[in-house]
VOPAGU-2260 file (C-alpha; in pm, 1 decimal, decimal comma):
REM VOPAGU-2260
SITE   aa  ch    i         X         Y         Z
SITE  UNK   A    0    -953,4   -2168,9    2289,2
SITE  UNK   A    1    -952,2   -2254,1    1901,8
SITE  UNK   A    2   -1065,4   -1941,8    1709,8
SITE  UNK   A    3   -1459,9   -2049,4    1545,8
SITE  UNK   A    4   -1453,6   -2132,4    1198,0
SITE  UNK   A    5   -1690,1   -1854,4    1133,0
SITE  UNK   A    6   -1502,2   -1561,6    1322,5
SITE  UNK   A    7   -1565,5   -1266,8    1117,7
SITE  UNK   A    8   -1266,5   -1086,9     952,2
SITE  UNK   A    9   -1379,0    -736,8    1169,8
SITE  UNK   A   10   -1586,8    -623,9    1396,3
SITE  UNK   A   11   -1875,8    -477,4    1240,2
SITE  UNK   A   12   -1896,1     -90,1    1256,5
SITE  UNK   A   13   -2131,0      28,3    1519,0
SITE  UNK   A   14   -2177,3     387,8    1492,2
SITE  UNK   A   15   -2255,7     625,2    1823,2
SITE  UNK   A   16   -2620,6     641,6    1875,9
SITE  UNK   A   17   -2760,4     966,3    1982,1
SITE  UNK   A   18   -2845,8     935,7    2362,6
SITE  UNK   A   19   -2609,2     703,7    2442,4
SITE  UNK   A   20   -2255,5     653,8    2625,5
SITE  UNK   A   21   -2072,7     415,3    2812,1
SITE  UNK   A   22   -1698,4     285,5    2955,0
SITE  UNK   A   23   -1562,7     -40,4    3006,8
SITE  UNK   A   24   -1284,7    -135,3    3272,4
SITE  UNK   A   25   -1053,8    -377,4    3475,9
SITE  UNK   A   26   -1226,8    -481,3    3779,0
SITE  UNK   A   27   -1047,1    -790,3    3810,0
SITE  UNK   A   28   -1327,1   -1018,7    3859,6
SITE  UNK   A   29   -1182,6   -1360,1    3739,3
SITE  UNK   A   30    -901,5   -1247,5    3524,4
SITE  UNK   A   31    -644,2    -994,4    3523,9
SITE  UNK   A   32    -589,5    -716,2    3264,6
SITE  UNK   A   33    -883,6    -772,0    3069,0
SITE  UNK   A   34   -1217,1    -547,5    3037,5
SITE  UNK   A   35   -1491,0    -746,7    3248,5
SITE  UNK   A   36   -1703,7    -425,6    3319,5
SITE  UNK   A   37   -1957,2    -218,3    3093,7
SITE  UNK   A   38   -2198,3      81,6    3190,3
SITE  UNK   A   39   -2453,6     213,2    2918,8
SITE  UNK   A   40   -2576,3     525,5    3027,2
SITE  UNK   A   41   -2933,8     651,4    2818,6
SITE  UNK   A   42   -3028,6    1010,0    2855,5
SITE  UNK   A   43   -3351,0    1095,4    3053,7
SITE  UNK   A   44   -3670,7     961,9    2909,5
SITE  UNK   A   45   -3473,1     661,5    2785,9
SITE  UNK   A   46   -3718,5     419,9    2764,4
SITE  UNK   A   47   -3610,4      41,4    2859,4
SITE  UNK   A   48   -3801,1    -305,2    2793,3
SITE  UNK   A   49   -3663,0    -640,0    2874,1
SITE  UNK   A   50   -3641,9   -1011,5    2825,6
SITE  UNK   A   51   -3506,5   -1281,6    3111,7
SITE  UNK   A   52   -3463,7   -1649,4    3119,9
SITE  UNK   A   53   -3692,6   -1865,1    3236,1
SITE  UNK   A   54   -3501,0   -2126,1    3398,0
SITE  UNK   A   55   -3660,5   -2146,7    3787,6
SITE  UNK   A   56   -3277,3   -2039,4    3937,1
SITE  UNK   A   57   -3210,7   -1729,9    3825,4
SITE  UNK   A   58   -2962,8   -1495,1    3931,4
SITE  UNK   A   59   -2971,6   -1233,5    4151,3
SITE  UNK   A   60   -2896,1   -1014,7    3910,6
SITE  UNK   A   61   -3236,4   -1143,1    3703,4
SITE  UNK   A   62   -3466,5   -1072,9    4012,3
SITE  UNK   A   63   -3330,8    -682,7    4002,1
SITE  UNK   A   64   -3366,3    -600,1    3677,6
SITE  UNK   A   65   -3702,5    -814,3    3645,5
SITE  UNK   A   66   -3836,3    -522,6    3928,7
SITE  UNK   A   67   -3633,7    -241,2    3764,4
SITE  UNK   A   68   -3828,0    -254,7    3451,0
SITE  UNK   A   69   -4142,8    -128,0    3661,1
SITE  UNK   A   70   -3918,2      86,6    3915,3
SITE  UNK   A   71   -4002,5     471,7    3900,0
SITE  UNK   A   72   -3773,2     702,9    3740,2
SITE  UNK   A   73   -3668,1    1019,5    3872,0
SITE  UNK   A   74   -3761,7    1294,2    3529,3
SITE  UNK   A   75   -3404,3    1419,8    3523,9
SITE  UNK   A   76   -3227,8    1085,2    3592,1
SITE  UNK   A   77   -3019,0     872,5    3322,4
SITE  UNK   A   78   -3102,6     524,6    3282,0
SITE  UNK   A   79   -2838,9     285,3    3317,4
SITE  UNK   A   80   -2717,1     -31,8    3229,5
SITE  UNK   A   81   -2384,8    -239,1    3463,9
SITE  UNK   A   82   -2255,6    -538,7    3251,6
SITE  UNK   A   83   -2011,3    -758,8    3446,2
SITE  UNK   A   84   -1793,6   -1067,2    3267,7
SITE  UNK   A   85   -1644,2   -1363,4    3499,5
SITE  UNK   A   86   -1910,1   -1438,7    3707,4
SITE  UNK   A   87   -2304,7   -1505,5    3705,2
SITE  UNK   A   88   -2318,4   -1394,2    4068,5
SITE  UNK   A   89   -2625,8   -1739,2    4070,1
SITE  UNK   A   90   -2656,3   -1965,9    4342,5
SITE  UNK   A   91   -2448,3   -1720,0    4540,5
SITE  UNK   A   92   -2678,4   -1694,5    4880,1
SITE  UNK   A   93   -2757,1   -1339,6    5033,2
SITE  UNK   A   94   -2371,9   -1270,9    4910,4
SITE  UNK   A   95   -2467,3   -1247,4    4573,4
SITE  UNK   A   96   -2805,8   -1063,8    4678,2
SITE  UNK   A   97   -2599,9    -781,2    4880,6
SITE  UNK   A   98   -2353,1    -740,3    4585,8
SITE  UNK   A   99   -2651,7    -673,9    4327,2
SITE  UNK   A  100   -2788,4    -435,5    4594,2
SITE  UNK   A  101   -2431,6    -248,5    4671,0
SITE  UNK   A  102   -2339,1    -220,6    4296,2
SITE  UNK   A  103   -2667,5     -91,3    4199,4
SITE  UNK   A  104   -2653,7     201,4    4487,6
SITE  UNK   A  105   -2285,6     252,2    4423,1
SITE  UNK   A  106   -2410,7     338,3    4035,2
SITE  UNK   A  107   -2666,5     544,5    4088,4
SITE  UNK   A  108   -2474,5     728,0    4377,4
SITE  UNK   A  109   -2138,4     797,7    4099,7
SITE  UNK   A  110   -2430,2     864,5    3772,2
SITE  UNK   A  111   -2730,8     990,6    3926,3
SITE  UNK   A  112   -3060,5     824,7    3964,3
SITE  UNK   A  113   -3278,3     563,2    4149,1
SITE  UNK   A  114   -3075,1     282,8    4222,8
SITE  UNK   A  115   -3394,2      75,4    4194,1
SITE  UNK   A  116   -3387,7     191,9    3832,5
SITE  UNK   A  117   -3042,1      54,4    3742,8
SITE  UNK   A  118   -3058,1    -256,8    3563,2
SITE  UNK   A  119   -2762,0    -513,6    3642,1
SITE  UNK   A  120   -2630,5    -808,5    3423,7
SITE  UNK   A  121   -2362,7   -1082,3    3531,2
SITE  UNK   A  122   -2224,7   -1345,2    3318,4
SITE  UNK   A  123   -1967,3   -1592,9    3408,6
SITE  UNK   A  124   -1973,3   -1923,0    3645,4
SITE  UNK   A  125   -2181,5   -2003,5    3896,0
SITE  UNK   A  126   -2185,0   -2047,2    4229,3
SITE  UNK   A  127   -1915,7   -1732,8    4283,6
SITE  UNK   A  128   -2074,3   -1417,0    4462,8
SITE  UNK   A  129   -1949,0   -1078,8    4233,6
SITE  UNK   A  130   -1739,4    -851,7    4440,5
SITE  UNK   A  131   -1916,2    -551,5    4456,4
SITE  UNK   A  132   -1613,0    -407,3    4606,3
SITE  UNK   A  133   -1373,9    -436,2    4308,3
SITE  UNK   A  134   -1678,9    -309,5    4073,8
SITE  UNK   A  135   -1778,8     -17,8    4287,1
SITE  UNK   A  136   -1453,5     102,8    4322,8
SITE  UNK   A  137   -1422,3     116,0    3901,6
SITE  UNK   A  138   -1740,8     363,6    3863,5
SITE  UNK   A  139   -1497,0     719,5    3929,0
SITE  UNK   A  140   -1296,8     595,8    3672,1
SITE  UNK   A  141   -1561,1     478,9    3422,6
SITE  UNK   A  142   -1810,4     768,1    3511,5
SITE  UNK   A  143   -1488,1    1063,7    3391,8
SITE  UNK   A  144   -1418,7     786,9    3070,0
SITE  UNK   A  145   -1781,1     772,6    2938,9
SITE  UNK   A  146   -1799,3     825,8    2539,1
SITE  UNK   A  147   -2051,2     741,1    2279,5
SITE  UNK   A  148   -1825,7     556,0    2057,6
SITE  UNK   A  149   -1733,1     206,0    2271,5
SITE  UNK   A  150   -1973,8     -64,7    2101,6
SITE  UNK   A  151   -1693,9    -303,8    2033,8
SITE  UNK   A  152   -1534,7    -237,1    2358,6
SITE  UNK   A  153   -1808,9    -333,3    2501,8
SITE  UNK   A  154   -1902,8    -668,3    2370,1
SITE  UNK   A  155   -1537,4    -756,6    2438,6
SITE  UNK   A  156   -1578,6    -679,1    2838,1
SITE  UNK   A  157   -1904,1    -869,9    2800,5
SITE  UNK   A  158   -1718,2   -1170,6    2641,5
SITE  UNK   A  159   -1620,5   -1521,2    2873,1
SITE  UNK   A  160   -1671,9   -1852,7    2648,8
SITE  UNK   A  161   -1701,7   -1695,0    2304,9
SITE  UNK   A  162   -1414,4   -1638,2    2117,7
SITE  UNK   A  163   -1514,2   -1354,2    1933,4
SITE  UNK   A  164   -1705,3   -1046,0    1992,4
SITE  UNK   A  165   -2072,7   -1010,2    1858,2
SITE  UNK   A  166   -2250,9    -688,4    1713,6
SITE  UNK   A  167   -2469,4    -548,7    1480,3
SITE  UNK   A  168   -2593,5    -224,7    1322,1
SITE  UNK   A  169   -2870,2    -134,3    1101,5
SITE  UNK   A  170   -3030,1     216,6     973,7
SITE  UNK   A  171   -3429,9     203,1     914,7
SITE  UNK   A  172   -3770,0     477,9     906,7
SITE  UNK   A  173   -3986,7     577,5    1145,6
SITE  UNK   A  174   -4261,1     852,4    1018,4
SITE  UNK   A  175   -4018,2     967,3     746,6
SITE  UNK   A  176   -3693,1    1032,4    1032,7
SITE  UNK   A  177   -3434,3     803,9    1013,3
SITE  UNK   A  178   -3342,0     552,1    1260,8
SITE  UNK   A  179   -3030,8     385,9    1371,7
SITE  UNK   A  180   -3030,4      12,2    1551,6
SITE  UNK   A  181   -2696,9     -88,0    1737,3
SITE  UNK   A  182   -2676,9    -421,5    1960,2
SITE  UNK   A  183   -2405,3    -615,5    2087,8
SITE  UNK   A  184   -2453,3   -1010,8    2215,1
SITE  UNK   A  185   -2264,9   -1257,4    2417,7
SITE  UNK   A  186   -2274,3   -1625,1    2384,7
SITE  UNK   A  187   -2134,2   -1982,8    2315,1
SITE  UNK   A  188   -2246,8   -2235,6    2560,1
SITE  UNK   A  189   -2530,3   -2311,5    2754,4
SITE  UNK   A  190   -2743,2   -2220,7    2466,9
SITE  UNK   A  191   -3074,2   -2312,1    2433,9
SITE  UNK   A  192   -3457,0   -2147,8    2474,6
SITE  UNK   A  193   -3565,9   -1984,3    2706,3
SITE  UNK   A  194   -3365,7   -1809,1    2619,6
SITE  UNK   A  195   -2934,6   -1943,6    2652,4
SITE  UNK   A  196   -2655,2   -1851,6    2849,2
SITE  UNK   A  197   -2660,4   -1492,1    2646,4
SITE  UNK   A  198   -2690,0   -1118,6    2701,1
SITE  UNK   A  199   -2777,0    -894,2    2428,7
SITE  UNK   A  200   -2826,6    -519,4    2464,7
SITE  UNK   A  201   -2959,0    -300,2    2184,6
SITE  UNK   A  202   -2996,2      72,8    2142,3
SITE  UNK   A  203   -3160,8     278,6    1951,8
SITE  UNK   A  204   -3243,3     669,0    1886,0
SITE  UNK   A  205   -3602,5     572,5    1831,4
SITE  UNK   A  206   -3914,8     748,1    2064,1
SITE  UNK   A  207   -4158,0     461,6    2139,7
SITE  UNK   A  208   -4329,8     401,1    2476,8
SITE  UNK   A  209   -4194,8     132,4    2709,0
SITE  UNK   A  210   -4546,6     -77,2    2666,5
SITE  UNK   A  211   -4465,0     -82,8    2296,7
SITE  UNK   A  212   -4149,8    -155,4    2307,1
SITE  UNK   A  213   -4176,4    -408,6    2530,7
SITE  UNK   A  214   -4422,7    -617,0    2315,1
SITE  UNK   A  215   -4218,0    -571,1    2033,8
SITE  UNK   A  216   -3923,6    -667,1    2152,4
SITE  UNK   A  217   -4105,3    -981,3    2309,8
SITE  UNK   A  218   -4214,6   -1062,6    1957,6
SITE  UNK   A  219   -3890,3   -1005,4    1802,6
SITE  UNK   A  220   -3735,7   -1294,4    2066,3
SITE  UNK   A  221   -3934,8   -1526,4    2007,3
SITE  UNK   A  222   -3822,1   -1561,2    1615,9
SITE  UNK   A  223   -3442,3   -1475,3    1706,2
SITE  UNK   A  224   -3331,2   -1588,1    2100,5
SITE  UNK   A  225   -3561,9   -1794,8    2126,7
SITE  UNK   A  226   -3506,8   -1970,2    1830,6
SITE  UNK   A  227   -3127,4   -2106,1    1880,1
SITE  UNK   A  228   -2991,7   -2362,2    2047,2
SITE  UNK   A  229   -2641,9   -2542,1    2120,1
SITE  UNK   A  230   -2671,9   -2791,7    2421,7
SITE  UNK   A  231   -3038,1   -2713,8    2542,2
SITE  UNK   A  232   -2919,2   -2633,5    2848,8
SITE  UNK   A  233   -3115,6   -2261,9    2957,0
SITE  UNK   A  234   -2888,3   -2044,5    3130,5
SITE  UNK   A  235   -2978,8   -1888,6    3474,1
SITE  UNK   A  236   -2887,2   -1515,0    3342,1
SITE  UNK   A  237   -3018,1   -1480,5    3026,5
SITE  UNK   A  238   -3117,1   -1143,0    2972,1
SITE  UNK   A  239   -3219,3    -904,9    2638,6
SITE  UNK   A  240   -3244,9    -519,3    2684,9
SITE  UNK   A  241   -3391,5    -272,5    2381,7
SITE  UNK   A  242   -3329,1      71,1    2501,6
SITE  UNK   A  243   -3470,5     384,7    2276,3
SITE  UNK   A  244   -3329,4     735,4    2376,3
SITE  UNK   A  245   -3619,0     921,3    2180,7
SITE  UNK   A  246   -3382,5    1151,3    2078,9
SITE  UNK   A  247   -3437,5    1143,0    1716,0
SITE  UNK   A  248   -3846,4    1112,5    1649,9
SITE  UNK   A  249   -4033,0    1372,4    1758,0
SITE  UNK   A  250   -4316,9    1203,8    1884,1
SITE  UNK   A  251   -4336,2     912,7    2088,6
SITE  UNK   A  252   -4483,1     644,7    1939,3
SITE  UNK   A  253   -4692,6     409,0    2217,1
SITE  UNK   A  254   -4874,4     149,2    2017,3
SITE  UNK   A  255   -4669,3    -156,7    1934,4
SITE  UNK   A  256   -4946,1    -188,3    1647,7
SITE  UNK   A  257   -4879,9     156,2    1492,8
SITE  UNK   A  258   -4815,1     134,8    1137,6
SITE  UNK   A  259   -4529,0     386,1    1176,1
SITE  UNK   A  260   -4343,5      60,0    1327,3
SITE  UNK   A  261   -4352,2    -164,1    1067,8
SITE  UNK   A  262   -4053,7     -80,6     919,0
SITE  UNK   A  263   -3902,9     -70,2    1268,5
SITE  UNK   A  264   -3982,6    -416,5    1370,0
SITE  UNK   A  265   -3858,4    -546,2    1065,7
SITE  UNK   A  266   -3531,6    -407,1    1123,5
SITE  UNK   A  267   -3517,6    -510,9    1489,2
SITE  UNK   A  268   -3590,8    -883,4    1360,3
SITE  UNK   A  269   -3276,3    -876,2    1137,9
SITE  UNK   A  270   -3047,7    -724,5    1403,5
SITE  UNK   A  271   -3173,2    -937,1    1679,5
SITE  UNK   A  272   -3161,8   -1273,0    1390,7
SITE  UNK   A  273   -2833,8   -1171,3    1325,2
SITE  UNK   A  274   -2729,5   -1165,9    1676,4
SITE  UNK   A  275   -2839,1   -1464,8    1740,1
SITE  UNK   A  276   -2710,3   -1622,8    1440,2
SITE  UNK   A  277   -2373,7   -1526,3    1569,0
SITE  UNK   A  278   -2395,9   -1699,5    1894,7
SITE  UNK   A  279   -2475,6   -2003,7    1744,4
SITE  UNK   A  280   -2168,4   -1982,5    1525,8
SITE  UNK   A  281   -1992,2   -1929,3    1815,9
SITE  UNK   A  282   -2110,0   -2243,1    1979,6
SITE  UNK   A  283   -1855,5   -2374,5    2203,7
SITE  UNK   A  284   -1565,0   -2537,2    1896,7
SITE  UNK   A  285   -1875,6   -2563,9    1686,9
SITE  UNK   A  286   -1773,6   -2663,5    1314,4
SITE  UNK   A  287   -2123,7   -2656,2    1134,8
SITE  UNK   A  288   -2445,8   -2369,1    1166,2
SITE  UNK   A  289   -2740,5   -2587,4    1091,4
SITE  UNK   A  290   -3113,6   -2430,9     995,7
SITE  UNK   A  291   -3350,8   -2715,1    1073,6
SITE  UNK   A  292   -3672,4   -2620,3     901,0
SITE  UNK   A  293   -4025,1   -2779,5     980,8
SITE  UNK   A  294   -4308,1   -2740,4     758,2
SITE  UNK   A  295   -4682,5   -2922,3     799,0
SITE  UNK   A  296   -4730,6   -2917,0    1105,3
SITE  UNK   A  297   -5060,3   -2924,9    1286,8
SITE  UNK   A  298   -4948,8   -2556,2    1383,9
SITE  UNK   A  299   -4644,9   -2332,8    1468,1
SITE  UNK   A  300   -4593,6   -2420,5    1840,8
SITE  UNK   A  301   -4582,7   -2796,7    1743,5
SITE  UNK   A  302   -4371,5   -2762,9    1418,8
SITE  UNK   A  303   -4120,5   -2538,0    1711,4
SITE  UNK   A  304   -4120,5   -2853,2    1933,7
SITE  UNK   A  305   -4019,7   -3081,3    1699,4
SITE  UNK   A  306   -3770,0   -2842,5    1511,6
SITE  UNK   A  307   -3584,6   -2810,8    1887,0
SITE  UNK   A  308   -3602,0   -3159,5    1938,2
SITE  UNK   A  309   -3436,1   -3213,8    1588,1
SITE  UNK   A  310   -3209,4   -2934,3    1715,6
SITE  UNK   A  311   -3090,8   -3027,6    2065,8
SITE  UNK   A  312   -3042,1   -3416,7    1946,1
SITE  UNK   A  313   -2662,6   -3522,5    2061,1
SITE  UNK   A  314   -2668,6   -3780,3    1766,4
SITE  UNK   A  315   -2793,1   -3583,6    1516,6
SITE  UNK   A  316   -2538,9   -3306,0    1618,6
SITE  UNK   A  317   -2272,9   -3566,4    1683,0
SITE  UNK   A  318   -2387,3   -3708,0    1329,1
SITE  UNK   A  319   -2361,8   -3354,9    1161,4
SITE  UNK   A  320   -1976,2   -3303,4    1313,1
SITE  UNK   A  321   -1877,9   -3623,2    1204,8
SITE  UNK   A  322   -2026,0   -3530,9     850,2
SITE  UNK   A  323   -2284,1   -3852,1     818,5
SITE  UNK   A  324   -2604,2   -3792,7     634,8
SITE  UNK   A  325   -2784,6   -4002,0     857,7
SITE  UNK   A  326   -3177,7   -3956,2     822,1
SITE  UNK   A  327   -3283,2   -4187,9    1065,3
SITE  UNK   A  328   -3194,7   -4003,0    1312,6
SITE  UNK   A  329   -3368,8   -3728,2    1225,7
SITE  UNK   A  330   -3667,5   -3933,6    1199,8
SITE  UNK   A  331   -3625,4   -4051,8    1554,5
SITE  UNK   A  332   -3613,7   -3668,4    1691,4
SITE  UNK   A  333   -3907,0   -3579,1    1529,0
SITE  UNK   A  334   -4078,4   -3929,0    1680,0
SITE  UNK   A  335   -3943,5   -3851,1    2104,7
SITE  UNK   A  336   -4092,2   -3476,2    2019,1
SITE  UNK   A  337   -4401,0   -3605,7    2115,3
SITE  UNK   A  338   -4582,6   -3417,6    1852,5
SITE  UNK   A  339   -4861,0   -3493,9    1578,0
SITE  UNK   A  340   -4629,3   -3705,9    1291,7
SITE  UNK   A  341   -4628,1   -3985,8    1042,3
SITE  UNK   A  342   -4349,8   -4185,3     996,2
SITE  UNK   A  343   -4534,9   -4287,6     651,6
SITE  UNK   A  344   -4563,1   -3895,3     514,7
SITE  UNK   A  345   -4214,3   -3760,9     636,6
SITE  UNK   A  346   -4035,7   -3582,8     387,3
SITE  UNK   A  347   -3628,9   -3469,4     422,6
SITE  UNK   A  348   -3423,5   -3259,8     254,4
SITE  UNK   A  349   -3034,8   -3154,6     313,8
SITE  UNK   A  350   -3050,1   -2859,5     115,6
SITE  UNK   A  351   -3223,6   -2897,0    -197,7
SITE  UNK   A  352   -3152,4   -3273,9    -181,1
SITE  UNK   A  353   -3452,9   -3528,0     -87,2
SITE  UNK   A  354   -3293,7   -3819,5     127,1
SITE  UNK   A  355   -3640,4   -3963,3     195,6
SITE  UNK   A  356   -3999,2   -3947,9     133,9
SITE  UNK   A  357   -4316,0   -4100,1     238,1
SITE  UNK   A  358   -4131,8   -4292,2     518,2
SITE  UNK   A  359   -3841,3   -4426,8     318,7
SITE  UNK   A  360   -3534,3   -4365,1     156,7
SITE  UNK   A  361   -3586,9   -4153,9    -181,1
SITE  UNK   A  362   -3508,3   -4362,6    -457,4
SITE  UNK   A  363   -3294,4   -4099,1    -632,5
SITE  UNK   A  364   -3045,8   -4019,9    -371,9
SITE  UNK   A  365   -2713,3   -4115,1    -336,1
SITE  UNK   A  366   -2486,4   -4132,7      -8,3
SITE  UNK   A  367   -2261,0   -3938,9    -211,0
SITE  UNK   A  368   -2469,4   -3683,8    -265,6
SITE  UNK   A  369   -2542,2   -3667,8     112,6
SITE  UNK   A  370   -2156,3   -3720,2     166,0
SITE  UNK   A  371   -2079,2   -3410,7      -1,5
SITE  UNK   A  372   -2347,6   -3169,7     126,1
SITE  UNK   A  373   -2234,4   -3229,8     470,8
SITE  UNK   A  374   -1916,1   -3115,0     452,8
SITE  UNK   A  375   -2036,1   -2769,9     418,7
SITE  UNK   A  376   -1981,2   -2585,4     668,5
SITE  UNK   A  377   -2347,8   -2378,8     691,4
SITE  UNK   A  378   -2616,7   -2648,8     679,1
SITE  UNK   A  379   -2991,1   -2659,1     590,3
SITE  UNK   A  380   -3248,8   -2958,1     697,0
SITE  UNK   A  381   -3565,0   -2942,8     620,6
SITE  UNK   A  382   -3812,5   -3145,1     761,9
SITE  UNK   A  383   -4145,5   -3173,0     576,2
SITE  UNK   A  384   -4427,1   -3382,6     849,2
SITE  UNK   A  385   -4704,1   -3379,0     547,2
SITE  UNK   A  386   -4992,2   -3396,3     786,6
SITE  UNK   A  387   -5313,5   -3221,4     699,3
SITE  UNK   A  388   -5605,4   -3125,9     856,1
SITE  UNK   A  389   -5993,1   -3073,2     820,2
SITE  UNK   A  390   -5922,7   -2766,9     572,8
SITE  UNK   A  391   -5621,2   -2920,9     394,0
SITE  UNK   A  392   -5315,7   -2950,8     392,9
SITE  UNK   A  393   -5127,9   -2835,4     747,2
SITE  UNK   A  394   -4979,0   -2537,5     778,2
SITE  UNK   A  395   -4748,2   -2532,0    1115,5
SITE  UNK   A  396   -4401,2   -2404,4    1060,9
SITE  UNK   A  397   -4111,9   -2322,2    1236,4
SITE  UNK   A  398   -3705,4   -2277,6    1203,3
SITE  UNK   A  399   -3464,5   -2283,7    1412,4
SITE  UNK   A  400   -3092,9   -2289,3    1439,3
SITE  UNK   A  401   -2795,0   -2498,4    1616,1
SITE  UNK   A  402   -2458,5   -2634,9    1555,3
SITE  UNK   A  403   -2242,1   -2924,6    1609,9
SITE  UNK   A  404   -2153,5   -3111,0    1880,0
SITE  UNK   A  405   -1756,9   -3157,3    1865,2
SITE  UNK   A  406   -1482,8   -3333,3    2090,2
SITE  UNK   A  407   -1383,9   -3049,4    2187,5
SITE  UNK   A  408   -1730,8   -2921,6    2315,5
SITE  UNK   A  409   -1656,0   -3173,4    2600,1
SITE  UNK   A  410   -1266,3   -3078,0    2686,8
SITE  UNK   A  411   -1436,0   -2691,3    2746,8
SITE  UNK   A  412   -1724,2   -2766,7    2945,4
SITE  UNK   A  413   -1500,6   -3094,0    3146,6
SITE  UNK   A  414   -1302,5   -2783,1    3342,0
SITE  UNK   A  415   -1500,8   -2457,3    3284,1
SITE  UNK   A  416   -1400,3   -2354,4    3643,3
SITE  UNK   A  417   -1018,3   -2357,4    3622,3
């Protein structure tokens, strides 16, 4: 597959974080001789919150970890995480359902634990039961290989579409003790809310409760997973995991409100943004990363509709490959939203350059100025409805990101099973 156009020069340096190991292997699972298997092990008292798609045919790997996240967990026990890459073990009958099952006891029976506890991911194509053979027969090897320093290893075995592997670090404060934030993130097509076909695991040394963290992490979705698209197509396997080891904080914090979090939060916003970012940069033989921006609104969830429906457009994101300032499309997403708008108050900007106001073209732009804008390759639209309301002016807002749609998104997706 071509290399993105935004492939980083490195992978970013993800340090060990305290609580954590983990191995990587062969199983063999769709291709030969490449990593396809990850296990994150968390110290006991590892607390784990979680995030799944909502598409109505998950996987059967969803459905396990769903439950795990209220299983009971043995005092002494790790906590642990199975990745698999090259297939989503969906739409695979009671096949599928007996391979979660197996590979879940087979962990716990090599690590320790409830296997009820264990929480599985699978990523790949659908309609192909896992093997649990070929994985269970990898956890000797992986359990005697288990180190702390394997984040980029890791979102390489984690990897199918995307041609390049996706992580992030960052250092923050809790109560004075400092922090560290790693997370890793797989994606490229079948991209879109709620959330896209993506896994993204992130680890940190923090102590907060598993009620906290899951409302946080919730929150933190919502503005970052939640907030990208490529084809609008919502994967069956989407799945986000925040584990905190509590081995650095000496008190657990259980209050997602606590004002010892705030500087937390706003760390675990950038990471997860970042992350996300990255996907969509990584959109299958994407050329552009486009911000679509929404402001006036009659409120946030509407200005998000309309944003999405700017977003997932195929001729506005055929438009922005073929590098075509063309604002009337743009007008017409924001029209099929179904959402509160005036054609006769629309503002739009590419950038900081106004292409039409007040329902018609600006008088001071030029199609060479739009010409030349869109052949960057990181684009910004912004959308501006000028509605208002009893108390003034509105103030609904949203952003969200996508790319381009490309020839070549079609030659991918035209044999994805071969």
């Amino acid at each position: 597959m071509k290399p993105s156009p935004f492939t980083p020069k490195a992978f970013p340096s993800l340090p060990p974080i305290e609580g954590f190991d983990m191995a990587v292997a062969k199983a063999g699972i769709k291709y030969e001789g490449r990593t396809d298997l990850w296990v994150l092990r968390g110290v006991p008292g590892t607390e784990i919150a979680g995030v799944f798609t909502k598409n109505k045919c998950p996987g059967a790997p969803v459905d396990w970890s769903r439950t795990a996240l209220n299983a009971p967990v043995e005092p002494d026990a790790p906590r642990l995480i199975l990745v698999n890459s090259g297939t989503a073990n969906v739409f695979a009958g009671q096949k599928g359902r007996d391979a979660v099952i197996a590979c879940a006891q087979g962990l716990s029976g090599t690590f320790g634990g409830r296997a009820e506890s264990v929480f599985l991911s699978s990523t790949g194509v659908i309609g192909v039961a896992l093997e649990a053979a070929k994985v269970r027969a990898k956890f000797p090897e992986m359990l005697a290989a288990m180190h702390s320093d394997g984040w980029e290893a890791a979102a390489h075995a984690i990897m199918t579409t995307d041609t390049y592997a996706k992580g992030a670090h960052i250092r923050t404060e809790i109560d004075g003790h400092s922090v560290q934030i790693n997370g890793i993130a797989k994606g490229s097509g079948m991209i879109a809310p709620d959330m896209a076909t993506m896994l993204a695991y992130i680890a940190t040394d923090a102590s907060i409760g598993q009620t906290a963290l899951q409302e946080i992490l919730s929150d933190c979705v919502d503005i970052s997973f939640n907030a990208i698209t490529v084809d609008s197509d919502t994967s069956t396997s989407d799945t986000v995991l925040l584990a905190a080891s509590g081995t650095v904080t000496p008190d657990k914090i259980v209050t997602a409100s606590d004002p010892r979090l705030t500087g937390f939060k706003a760390a675990l916003k950038t990471l997860m943004l970042d992350l996300a970012h990255q996907i969509v940069k990584d959109g299958e033989v994407a050329s552009k990363f486009v911000e679509i921006e929404i402001t006036s609104a009659v409120d946030d969830k509407s200005a998000k509709t309309i944003a999405l429906s700017v977003a997932n457009s195929p001729l506005v994101k055929t438009a922005i490959a073929g590098e075509d300032a063309n604002w009337g499309r743009l007008v017409m997403a924001v029209g099929k939203a179904g959402e509160p708008a005036d054609r006769d108050r629309l503002s739009i900007r590419l950038g900081d350059i106004l292409l039409a106001k007040d329902g018609a073209p600006y008088a001071g732009y030029t199609e060479a100025q739009g010409a030349a804008y869109m052949q960057r390759s990181e684009l910004k639209i912004s959308i501006d409805l000028g509605l208002s309301t009893n108390s003034g002016v509105a103030t609904g807002y949203a952003r969200v990101w996508t790319c381009d749609f490309t020839h070549a998104y079609i030659d991918i997706n035209a044999d994805y099973r071969s």
